[in-house]
N, C-alpha and C positions, 0 to 999 in steps of 0.2 A: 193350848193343850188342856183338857180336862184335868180333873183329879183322878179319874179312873182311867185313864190314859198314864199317867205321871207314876200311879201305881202299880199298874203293869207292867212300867219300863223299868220301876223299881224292883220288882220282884225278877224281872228276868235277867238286872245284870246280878243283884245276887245270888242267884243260882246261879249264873256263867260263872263267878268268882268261886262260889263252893265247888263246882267238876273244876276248875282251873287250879284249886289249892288243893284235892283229892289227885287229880292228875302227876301234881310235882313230886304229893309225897308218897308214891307209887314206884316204886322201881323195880316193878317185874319187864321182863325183856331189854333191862339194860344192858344186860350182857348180850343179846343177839344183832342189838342196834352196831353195839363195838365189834364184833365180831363180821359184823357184815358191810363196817366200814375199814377193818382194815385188812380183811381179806384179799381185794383187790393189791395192798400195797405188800402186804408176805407173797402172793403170787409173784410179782415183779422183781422181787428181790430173789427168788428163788430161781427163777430164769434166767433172770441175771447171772444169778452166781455160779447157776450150771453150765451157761453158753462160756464163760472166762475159764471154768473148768477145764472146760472140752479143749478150748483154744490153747489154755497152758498145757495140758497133755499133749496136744498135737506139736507143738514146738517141742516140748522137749523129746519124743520118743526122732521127730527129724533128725533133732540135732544126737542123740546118738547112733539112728542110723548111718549117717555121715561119719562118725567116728571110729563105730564097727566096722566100715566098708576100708575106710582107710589103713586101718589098723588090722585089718585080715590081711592083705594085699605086700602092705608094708612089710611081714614077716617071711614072705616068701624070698627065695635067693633069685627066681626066677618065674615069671607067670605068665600061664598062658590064657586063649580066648575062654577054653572051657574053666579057668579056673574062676574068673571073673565072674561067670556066668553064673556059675552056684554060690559065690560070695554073693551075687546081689540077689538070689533068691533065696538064699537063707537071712541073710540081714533084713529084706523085706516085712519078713517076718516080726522082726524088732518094730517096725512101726504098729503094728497090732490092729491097722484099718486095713479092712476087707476091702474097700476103694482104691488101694494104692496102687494096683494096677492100671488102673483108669484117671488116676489123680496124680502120680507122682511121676519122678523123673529122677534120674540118679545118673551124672556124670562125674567118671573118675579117669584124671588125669596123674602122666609122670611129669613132673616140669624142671627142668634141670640146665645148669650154668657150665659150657666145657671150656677150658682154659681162658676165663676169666670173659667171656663173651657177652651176649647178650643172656638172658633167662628166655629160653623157650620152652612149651608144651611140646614134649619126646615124644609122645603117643596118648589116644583119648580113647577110651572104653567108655558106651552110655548104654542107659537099661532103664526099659519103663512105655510107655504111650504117649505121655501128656508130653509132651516134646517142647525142651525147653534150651534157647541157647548159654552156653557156660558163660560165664563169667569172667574164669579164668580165660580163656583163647582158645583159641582153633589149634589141630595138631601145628607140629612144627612152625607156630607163628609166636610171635612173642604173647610173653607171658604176664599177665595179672595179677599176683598172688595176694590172696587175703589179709586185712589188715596191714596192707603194704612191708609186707615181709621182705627182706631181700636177700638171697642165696649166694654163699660166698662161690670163691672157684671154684669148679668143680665139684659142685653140690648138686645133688637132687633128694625131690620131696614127692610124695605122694597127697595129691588133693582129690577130696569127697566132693563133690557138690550134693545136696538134695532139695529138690523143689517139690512143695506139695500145697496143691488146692484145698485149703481147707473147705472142709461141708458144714456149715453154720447149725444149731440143732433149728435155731429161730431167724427166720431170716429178717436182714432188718430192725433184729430186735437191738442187739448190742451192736456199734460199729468198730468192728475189726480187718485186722489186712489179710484178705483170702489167699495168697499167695505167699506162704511159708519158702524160705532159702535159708542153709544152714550149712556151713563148711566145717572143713577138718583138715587139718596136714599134719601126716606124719612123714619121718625120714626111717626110709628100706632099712632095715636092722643087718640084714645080711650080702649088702653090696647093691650097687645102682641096681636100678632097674627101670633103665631107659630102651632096652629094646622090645621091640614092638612086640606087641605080643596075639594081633592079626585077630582083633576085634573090631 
């Protein structure tokens, strides 16, 4: 290699060295580099946080409509198909999703114990599309009752079921369980009400 070859090579990593040490101490668009690295991870987080949102809304408004439904029902001394009929359309209401017609399902059961018997389902009212089977039992078959409850003699309770499809905002994004179930039992305030009530 020459000397004017050696010189050149010299002169061009000094220069590389001077834009490399002009470079460092430069800190204009530090702020956009940050900003455009962690934009991606505030996005995820936010989605995140919104879909869990959505999800704990959706549980909780289930689980009081299940308790609303029970607890309207319950007050009554005696009830019939049309009374049902507008408890579940106004309780519907309490979910606050415009889908629930197409999404949910709401059965309500009497379930009640005569002279020491077995516990069976006395009669079943259900309301909604998304057509889902109880949990608790079928009319007049024995009966199921939530967190293993058991009814003395001659007791009866009133049980909610509510089933709802949640609708994800992100699908995929966060993994949760589409399928919402939320119970309720209350006891008739003002005397059994085990007779049918031809719903």
């Amino acid at each position: 290699m020459s000397l004017t070859d050696m010189s050149v090579f010299r002169r061009t990593i000094e220069a590389t060295r001077g834009i490399a040490r002009r470079l460092l101490a430069d800190n204009k668009g530090v702020a956009g580099i940050e900003m455009a690295v962690i934009t991606p991870v505030l996005l995820l987080m936010m989605c995140g946080g919104g879909e869990i949102a959505f999800y704990a809304r959706s549980h909780f408004q289930a689980s009081q409509m299940a308790s609303t439904v029970a607890d309207a029902v319950s007050r009554y001394e005696a009830v019939t198909s049309a009374d049902i009929a507008s408890i579940f359309t106004v309780s519907s209401e309490i979910m606050g999703a415009a889908d629930f017609k197409e999404n949910g399902y709401v059965v309500l059961s009497s379930v009640s114990r005569t002279g020491g018997g077995a516990t069976t389902v006395a009669w079943q009212c259900k309301g909604g599309t998304a057509v889902n089977a109880s949990r608790v039992g079928a009319a007049n078959k024995a009966a199921t009752l939530p967190g293993s409850l058991v009814l003395d003699a001659t007791d009866n309770v009133i049980v909610a079921e509510v089933f709802y499809k949640h609708t994800k905002l992100f699908e995929g994004f966060v993994p949760l369980e589409e399928q919402l179930y939320k119970t309720a039992v209350f006891r008739p305030r003002l005397g059994s009400l085990t007779s049918v009530p031809g719903c």
